[in-house]
C-alpha positions in Angstrom: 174.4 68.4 55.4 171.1 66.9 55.1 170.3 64.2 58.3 173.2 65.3 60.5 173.7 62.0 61.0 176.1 61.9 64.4 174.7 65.4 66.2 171.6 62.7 66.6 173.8 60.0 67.0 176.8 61.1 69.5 175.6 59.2 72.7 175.8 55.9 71.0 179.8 56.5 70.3 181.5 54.5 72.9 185.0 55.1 74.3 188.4 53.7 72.5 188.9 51.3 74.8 185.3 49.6 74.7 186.3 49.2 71.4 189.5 46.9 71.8 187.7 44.5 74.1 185.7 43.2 71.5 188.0 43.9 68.5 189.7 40.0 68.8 186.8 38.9 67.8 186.7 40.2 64.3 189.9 37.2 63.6 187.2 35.1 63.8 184.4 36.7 62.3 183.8 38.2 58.8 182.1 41.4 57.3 179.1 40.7 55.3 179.7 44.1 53.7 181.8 45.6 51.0 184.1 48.5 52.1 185.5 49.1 48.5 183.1 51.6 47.9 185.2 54.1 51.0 187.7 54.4 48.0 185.2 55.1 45.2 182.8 57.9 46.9 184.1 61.1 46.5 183.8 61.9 50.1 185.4 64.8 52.1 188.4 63.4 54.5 190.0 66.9 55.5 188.4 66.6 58.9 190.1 63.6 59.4 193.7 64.2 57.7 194.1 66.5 61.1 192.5 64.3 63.6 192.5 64.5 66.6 192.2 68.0 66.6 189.1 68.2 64.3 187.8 64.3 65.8 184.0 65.7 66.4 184.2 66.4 62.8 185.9 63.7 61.9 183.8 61.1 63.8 180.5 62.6 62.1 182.0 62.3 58.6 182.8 58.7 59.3 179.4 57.5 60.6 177.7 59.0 58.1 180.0 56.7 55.7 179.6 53.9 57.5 175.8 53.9 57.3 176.5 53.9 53.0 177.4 50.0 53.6 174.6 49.7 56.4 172.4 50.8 53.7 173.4 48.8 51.0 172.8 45.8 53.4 169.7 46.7 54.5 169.2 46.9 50.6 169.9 43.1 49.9 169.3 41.4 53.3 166.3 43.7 54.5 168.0 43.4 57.7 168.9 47.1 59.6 171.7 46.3 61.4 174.5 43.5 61.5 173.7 39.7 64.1 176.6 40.1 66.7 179.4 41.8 67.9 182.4 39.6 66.5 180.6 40.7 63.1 180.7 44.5 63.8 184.0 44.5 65.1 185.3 42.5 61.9 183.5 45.2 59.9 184.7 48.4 61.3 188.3 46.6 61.3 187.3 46.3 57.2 186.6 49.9 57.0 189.6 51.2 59.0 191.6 49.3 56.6 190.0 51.1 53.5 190.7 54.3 55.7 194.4 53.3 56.3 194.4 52.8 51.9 193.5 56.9 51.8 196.2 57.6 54.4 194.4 58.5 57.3 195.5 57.7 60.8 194.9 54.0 61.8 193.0 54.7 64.8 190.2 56.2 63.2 187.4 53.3 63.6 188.7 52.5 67.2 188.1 55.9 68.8 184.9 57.1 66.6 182.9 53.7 66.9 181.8 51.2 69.4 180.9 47.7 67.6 177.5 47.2 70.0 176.2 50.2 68.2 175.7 48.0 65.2 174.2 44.9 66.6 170.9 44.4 66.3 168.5 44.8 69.3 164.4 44.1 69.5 164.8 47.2 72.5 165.4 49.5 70.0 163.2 51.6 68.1 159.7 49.6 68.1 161.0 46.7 67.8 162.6 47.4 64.3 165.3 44.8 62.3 164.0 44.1 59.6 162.3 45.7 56.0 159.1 43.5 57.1 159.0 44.9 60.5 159.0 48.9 58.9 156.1 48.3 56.8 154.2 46.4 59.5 154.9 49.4 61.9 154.1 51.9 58.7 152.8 50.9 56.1 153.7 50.8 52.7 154.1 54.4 52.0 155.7 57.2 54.3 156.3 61.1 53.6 160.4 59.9 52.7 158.5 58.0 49.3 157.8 61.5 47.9 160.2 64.2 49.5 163.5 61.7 49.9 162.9 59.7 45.9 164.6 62.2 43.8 167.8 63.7 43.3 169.3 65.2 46.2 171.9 67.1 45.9 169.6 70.3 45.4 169.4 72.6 48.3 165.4 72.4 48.5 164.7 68.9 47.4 167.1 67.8 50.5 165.6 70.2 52.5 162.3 68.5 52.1 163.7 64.8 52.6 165.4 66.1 56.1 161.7 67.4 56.9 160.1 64.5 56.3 162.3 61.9 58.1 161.6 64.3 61.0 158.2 63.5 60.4 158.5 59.2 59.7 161.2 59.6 63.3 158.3 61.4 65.2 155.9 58.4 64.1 158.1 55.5 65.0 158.8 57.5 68.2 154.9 57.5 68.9 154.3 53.8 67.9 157.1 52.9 70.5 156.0 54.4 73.2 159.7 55.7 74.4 161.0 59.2 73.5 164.6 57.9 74.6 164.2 55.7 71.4 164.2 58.7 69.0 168.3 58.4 68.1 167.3 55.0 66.8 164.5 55.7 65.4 166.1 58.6 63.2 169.2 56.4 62.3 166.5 53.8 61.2 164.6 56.7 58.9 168.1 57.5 57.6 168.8 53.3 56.1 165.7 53.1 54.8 165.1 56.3 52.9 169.1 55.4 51.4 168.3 51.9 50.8 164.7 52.0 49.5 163.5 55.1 49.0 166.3 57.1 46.7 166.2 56.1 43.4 169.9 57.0 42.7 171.1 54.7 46.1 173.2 54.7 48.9 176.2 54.7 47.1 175.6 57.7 44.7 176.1 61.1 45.7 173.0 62.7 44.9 172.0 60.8 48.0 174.9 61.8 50.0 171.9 64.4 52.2 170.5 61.7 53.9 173.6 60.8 54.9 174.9 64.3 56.0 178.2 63.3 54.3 180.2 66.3 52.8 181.5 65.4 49.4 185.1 66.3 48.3 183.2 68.0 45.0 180.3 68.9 44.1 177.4 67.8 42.7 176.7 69.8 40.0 180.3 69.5 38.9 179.8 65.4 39.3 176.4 66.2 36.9 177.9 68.4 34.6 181.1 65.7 33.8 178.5 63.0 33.6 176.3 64.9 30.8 179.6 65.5 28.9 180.5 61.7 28.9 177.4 61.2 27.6 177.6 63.3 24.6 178.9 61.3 22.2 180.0 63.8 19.1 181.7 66.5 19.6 179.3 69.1 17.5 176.4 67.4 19.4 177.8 68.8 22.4 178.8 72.3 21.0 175.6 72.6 19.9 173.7 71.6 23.3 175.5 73.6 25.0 175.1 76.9 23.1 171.3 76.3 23.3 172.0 76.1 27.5 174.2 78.9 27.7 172.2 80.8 25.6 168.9 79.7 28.0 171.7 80.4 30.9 172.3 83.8 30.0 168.8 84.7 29.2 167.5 83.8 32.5 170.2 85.4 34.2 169.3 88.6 32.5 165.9 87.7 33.6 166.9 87.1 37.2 168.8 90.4 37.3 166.1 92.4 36.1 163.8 90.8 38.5 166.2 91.4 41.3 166.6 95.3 40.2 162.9 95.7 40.3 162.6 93.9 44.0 165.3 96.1 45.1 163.6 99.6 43.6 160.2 98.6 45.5 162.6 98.7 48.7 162.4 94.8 49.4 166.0 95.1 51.4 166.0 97.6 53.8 165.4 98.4 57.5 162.1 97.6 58.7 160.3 100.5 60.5 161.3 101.1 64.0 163.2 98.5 64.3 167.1 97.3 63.6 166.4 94.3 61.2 166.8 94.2 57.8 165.0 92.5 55.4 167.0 90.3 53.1 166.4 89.1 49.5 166.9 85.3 49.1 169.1 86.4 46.4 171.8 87.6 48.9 171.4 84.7 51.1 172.1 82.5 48.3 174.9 84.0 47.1 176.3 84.2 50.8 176.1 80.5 51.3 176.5 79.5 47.7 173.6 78.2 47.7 173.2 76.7 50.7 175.8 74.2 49.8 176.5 71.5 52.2 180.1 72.6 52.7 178.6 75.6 54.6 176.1 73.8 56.5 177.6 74.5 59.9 174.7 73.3 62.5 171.1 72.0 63.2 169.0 72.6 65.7 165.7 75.0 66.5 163.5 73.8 63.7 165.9 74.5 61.0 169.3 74.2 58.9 172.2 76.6 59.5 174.6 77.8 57.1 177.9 80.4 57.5 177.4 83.0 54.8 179.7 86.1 53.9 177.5 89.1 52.5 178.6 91.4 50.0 180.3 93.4 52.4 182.5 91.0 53.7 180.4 90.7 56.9 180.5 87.0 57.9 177.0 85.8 59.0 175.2 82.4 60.4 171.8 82.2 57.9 169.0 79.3 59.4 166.3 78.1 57.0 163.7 77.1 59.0 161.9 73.9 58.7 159.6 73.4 60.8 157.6 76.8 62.5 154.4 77.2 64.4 153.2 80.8 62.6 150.8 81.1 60.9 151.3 83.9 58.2 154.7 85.7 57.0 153.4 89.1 58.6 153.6 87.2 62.0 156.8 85.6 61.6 158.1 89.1 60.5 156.6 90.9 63.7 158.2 88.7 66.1 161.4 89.0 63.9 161.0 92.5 64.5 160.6 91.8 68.3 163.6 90.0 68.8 166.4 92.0 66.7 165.3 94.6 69.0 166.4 92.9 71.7 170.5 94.2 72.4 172.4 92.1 75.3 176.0 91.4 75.6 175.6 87.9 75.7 173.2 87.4 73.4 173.6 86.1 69.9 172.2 89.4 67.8 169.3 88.7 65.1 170.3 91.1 61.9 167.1 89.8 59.7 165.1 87.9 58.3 163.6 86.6 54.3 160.2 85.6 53.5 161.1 83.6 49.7 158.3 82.0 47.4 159.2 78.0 46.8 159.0 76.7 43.4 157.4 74.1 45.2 153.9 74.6 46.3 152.8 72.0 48.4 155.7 73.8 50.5 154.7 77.8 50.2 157.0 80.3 51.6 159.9 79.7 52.7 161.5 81.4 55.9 165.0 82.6 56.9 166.4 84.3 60.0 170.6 85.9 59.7 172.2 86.4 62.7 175.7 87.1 63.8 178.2 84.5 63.1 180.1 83.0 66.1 183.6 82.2 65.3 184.3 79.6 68.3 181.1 77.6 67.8 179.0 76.0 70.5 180.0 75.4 74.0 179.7 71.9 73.7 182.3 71.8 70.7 184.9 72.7 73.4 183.3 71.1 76.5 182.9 67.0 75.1 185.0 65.3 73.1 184.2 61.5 72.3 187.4 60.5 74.3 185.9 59.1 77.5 189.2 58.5 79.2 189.8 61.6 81.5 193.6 60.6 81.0 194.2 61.2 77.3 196.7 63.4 76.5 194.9 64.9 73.5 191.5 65.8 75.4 191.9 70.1 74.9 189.8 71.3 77.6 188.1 74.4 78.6 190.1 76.4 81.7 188.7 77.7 85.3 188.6 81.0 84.0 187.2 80.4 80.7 184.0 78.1 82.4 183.7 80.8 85.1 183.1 83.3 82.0 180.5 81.0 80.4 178.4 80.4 83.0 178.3 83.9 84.5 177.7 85.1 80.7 175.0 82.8 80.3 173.3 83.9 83.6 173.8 87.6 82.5 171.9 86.6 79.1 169.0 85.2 80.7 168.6 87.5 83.3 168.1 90.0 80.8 165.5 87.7 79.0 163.2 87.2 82.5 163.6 90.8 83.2 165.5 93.2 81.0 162.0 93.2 78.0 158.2 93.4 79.1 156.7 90.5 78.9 159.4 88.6 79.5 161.2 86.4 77.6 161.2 82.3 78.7 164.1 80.2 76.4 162.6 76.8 77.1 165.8 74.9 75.3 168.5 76.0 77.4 171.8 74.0 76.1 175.2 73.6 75.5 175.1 73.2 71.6 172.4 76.8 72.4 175.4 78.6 73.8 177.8 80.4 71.6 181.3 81.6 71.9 182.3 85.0 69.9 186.3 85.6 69.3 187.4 86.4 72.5 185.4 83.2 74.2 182.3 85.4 75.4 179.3 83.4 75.8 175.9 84.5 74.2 172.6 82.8 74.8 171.3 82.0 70.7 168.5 80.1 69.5 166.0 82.1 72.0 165.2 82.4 67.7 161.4 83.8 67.5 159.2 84.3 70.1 155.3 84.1 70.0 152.6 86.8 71.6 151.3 85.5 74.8 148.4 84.3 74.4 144.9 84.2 76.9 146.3 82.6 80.4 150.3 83.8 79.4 152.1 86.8 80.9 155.0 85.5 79.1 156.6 84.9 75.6 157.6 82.0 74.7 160.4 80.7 72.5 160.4 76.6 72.1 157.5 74.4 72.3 160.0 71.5 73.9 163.0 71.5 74.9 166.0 68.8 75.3 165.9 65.3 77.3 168.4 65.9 80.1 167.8 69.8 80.2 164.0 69.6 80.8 162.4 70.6 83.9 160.3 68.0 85.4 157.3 70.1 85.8 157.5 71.2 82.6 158.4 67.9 80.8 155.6 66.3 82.6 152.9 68.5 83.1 153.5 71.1 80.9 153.7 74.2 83.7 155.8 76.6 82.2 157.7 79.4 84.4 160.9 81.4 84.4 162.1 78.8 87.1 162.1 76.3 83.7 164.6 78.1 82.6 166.6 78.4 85.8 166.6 74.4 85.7 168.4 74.1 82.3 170.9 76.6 83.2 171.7 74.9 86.6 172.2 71.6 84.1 174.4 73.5 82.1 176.4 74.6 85.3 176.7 71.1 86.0 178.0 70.0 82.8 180.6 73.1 82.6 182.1 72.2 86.1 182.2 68.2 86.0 182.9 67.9 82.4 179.8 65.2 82.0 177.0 65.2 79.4 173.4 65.8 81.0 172.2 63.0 80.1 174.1 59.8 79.2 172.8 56.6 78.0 175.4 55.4 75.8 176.2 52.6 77.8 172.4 51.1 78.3 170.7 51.8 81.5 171.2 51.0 84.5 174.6 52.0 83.4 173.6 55.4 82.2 173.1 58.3 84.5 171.5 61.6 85.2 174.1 64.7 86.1 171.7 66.6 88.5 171.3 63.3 90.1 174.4 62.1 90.4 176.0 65.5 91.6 173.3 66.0 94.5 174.3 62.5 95.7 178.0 63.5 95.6 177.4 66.7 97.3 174.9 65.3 99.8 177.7 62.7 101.1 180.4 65.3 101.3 182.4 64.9 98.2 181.4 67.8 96.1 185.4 67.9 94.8 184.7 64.4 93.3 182.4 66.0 90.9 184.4 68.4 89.3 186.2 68.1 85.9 189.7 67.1 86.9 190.9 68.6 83.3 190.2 71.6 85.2 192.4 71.5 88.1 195.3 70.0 85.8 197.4 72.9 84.8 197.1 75.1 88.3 197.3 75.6 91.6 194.0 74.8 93.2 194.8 77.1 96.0 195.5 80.1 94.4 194.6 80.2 90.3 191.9 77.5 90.5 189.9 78.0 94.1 188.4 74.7 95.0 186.0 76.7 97.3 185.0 78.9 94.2 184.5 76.0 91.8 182.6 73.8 94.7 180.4 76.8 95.0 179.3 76.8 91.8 178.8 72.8 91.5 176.2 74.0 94.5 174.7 76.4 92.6 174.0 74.4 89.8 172.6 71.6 91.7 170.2 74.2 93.7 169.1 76.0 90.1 168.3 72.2 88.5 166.2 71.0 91.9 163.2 69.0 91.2 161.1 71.3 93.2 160.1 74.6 91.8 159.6 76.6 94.7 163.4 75.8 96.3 165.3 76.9 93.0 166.4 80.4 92.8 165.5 82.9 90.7 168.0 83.9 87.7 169.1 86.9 89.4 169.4 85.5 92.5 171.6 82.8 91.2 173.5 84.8 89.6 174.2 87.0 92.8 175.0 83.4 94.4 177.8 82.8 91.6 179.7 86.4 92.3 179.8 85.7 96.3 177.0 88.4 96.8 174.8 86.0 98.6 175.7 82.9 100.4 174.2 79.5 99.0 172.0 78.3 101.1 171.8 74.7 102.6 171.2 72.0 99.5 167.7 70.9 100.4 166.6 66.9 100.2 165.0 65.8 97.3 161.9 63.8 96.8 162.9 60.0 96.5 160.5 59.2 94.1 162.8 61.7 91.7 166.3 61.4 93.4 167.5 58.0 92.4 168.6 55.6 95.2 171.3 53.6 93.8 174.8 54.9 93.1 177.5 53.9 92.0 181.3 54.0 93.5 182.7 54.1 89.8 183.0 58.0 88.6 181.3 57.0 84.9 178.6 55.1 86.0 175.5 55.9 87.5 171.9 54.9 87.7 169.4 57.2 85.6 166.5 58.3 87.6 163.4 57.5 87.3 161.6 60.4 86.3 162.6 60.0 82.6 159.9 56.8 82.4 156.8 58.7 83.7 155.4 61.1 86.3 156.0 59.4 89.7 155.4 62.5 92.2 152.7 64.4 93.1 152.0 67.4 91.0 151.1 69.4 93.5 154.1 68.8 95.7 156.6 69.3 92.6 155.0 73.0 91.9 154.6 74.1 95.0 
């Protein structure tokens, strides 16, 4: 789904609410963009037709449509994004009325998008509005000119063009000087490669990757009609097409017999000592029919992931990787080798990997890892919805027991990571959307993906070379000092998000609305009202004195904030968390924070808080934060 548009996007989506505050304005304001074209593009709306119940899904297919007319705009005007509120709000009102035309349900726009997020701002990604502004950041000529020009709607060409807006994001992210920019900046990649890069434009489906919207048919069938219209006698087209099937079936023999001899020189099998196997690209194309959008199901971990079904009937998750730091196939396959060895309850199992040639060859091999497919998706799938008010009726929320589960799973996981396999194992990108559910709601710890050997000055191996704003330990987001305590920092993050139902980090509403969880549950907990942090959805169906313990749930709230401490030296160890977590061990006293790290200024209101200050630069001491 090429750009996955909203999964970079999601904290700019606003609540319902902020949404009808500004909507008046749009009787007085008009939309300088055409909307017709909701009705013309052959887009898929099944996500939507159940909404709410599919709304994440929903609310990414409709932002990625939304950016179409942003990009036909930017197209005429040069201009990124619309002047003023009242025009947003009377645009989204034009494109709710196109959805209410298909029909969908009529509060589509009001719940998925918040007009501000439109509006032009010269805070936003280095000081970008306008066409003239790109190319004086740029230049004339970026990596989208030649990776994102062509048709699209092939697998590896789209591929390509999602790799090298990665690329154009990281440089705008570098030129302004502000990593919290990078959303922005990536939405900005996405306009421009649409509206000036692709030669088909934003309108036309063979663009629809950059867009990460899923079509209601395919391309090649959209190809294949137009190439018949285009015929114009009828023994023309007989005759063209008996030369291509004839090429068709000649190749396929070819392919066949080139598949046979792979398979005789044992190119699938089990690797020596070890549990993987080694798929041919053959299968994995086949499994994901070929790598079709419809089956792109996540993206994250320097690559694309797709649900496949093997021959067998075995459903599996197959991730393409994009981006990698080794340096030969022989490597890549080691480490595969490493890590399917690896056999925990709770962690998401590796079955293989492919090495394939591309046809193109600036681009070499191409590399592919298959694990086990989880059915019940990510954590964070179930844990956030983009309904901000606590009091909707539709919010389906993860139980006591169920969040108990998780986070005792996930301790399990990484407990056998630090200490189960010598050297041990560090994550580095502990996460919600890195947590995976199987059938009967288990967690398991996944994208820990491919390790590297340690190399001179590591006792370790490693996983991520960076992890995720929010989940980061200060002392390794700052300085780079890299220990199994990192890891212990993320997860207590995670604990904190499971048990008050808040995101890590939120800026959605513009700092210094915005908070940071671990700071704003120490402050809670330091002024005696740890119960205000918990997730009320939690306590809603139950008796908090007997099914859903508050002194349990408060417990762990105290974990988490002693696993995600600033300081290195006061956060326990995995194992000793996890002892913590099952009453084994009592939790000891929640010690003070530095003040340079733990935010002054709070807020009486629940949803706001002021983010700290250690996202804008290293304020305290190294020394003191490692010791």
């Amino acid at each position: 789904m090429g750009f996955e548009l909203l999964l970079l996007t999601m904290v700019l989506l606003c609540s319902a609410a902020n949404y009808s505050a500004v909507s008046a304005a749009s009787n007085t304001s008009t939309c300088p963009m055409d909307m017709g074209y909701v009705e013309r593009v052959p887009w898929d709306s099944s996500s939507c037709s159940s909404f709410p119940r599919n709304n994440t899904n929903c609310c990414q297919t409709l932002l990625s449509l939304f950016g179409i007319a942003l990009a036909v705009r930017l197209k005429e005007t040069s201009l990124f994004q619309l002047p003023d509120i009242p025009t947003s709000s009377a645009c989204i009102s034009d494109f709710q009325s196109k959805l209410d035309s298909l029909s969908l349900p009529s509060d589509l726009a009001s719940v998925c998008f918040s007009p501000s997020q439109f509006v032009a701002s010269h805070q936003l990604c280095a000081g970008i509005n306008t066409k003239q502004d790109w190319l004086g950041k740029l230049g004339p000529s970026t990596a989208l000119d030649t990776a994102c020009q062509s048709d699209l709607s092939i697998g590896t060409a789209c591929d390509a063009c999602v790799a090298a807006g990665f690329k154009v994001q990281a440089r705008l992210v570098s030129i302004d000087g502000n990593k919290t920019h990078s959303v922005e900046c990536f939405y900005f990649t996405i306009l421009y490669a649409a509206a000036f890069v692709n030669e088909y434009g934003p309108e036309s489906t063979r663009a629809a990757c950059i867009f990460g919207l899923p079509l209601a048919i395919s391309t090649d069938s959209k190809k294949h009609s137009a190439l018949v219209f285009a015929l114009t006698g009828a023994g023309t087209a007989a005759f063209l097409m008996s030369c291509f099937l004839g090429l068709y079936l000649w190749f396929k023999r070819w392919r066949r017999s080139a598949a046979n001899l792979e398979e005789t020189s044992s190119k699938r099998r089990l690797r020596p000592n070890t549990v993987s196997i080694w798929f041919k690209i053959g299968e994995l194309e086949k499994a994901t029919d070929n790598f079709s959008q419809k089956n792109m199901i996540g993206r994250g971990g320097f690559g694309v992931v797709y649900k496949g079904t093997l021959s067998d009937g075995t459903p599996v998750a197959v991730k393409k990787i994009i981006e990698s730091d080794f340096q030969g196939d022989a490597e890549f396959c080691n480490e595969v080798d490493i890590i399917s060895n690896l056999k925990h309850r709770n962690l998401v199992p590796l079955r293989g990997c492919c090495v394939a040639d591309e046809t193109d060859e600036e681009r070499g091999k191409q590399r592919y890892l298959v694990y086990e497919f989880m059915p019940n998706g990510n954590l964070d799938d179930h844990l956030f919805h983009p309904f901000s008010d606590h009091s909707n009726s539709s919010r389906q929320s993860l139980s006591w027991p169920q969040r108990k589960s998780i986070i005792l799973d996930v301790a399990k996981g990484l407990a056998y990571l630090h200490y189960g396999v010598k050297p041990a194992i560090y994550h580095r990108d502990i996460k919600a959307t890195n947590i995976l559910l199987d059938a009967d709601m288990r967690a398991r710890v996944a994208d820990f993906g491919l390790v590297r050997q340690s190399r001179e000055g590591e006792s370790h191996l490693t996983t991520r070379v960076a992890g995720t704003h929010g989940y980061l330990a200060p002392e390794y987001a700052l300085y780079g000092q890299l220990t199994e305590k990192s890891d212990v920092y993320s997860f207590g993050v995670v604990i904190l998000e499971i048990m008050c139902g808040r995101r890590a980090l939120d800026t959605s509403s513009g700092s210094p609305r915005a908070f940071l969880i671990t700071d704003w549950a120490w402050t809670l907990v330091k002024a005696g009202r740890v119960e205000e942090a918990l997730d009320p959805w939690m306590l809603k169906d139950g008796d908090s004195t007997n099914s859903y313990p508050k002194g349990i749930m408060e417990r762990f709230v105290l974990v988490g904030i002693l696993c995600a401490h600033v300081m290195v030296a006061l956060r326990p160890t995995i194992l000793e968390a996890l002892r913590m977590l099952e009453g084994d061990i009592e939790v000891p006293p929640i010690p003070d924070r530095p003040l340079p790290l733990g935010h002054p200024s709070v807020f009486t209101d629940r949803n706001a808080f002021s983010i700290s200050p250690c996202l804008s630069g290293p304020v305290l001491n190294s020394g003191d934060m490692l010791r």
